[in-house]
C-alpha positions in Angstrom: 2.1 -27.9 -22.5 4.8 -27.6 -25.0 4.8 -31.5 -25.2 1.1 -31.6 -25.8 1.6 -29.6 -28.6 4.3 -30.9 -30.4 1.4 -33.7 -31.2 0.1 -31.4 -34.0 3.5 -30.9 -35.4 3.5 -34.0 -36.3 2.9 -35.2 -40.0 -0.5 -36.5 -40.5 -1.0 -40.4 -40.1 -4.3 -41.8 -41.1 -3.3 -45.2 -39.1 -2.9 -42.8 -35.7 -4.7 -39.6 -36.3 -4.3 -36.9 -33.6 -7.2 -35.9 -31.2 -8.9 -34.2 -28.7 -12.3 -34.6 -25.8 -13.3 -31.9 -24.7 -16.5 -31.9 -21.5 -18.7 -29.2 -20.4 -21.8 -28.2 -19.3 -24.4 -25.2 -20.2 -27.8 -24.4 -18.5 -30.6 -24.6 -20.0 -33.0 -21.3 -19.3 -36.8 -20.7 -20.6 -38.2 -17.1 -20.4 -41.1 -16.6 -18.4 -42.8 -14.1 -19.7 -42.6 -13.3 -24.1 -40.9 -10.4 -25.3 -42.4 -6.9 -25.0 -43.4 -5.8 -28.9 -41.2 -3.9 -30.9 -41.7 -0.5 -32.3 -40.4 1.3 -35.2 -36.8 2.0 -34.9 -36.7 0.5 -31.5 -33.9 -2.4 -30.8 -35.3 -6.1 -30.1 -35.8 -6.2 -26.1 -36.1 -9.3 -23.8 -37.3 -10.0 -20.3 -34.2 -10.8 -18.0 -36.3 -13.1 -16.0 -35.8 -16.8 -16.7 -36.4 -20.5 -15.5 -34.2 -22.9 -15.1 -34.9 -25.7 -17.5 -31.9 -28.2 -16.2 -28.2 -28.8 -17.8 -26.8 -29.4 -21.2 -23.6 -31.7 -21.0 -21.6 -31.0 -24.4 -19.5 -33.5 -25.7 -16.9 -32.1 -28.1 -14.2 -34.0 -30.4 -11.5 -32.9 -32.6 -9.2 -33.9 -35.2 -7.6 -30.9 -36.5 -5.0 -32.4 -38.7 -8.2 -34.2 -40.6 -10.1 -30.9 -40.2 -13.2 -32.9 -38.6 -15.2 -31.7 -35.5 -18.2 -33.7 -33.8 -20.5 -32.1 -31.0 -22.4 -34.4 -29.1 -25.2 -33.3 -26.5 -26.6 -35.4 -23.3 -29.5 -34.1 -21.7 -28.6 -36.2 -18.2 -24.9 -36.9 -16.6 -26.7 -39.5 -13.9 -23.9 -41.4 -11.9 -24.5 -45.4 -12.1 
């Protein structure tokens, strides 16, 4: 670990610029049924029940020493 980050120690070089991947994935949920109305002075309040509407793969890069960040989303992470 200590190695790893070193990296960022390193004086900025535009010709080799430091970076980073990171992959995960998030479910996607749709509600079922709409939200009971609010009242006056009541909090907003949701149904708990959901449907699952499939996964989210996020994509994320970084280049901290250019201060840049870039999310990327796929909606399918099929196997060829």
């Amino acid at each position: 670990m200590k190695q790893v980050l070193s990296v960022y120690k390193h004086a900025f070089d535009p010709d080799y610029p430091a970076g980073c991947m990171v992959e995960t994935s998030v479910l996607c949920v749709k509600e079922v049924r709409p939200a009971p109305p609010d009242g006056p002075g009541q909090i907003e309040r949701y149904d708990v029940e959901y449907e699952r509407n499939g996964v989210a793969h996020l994509f994320r890069f970084y280049a901290p020493l250019k201060n840049r960040r870039r999310t990327d989303v796929a909606d399918n992470h099929a196997a060829a």
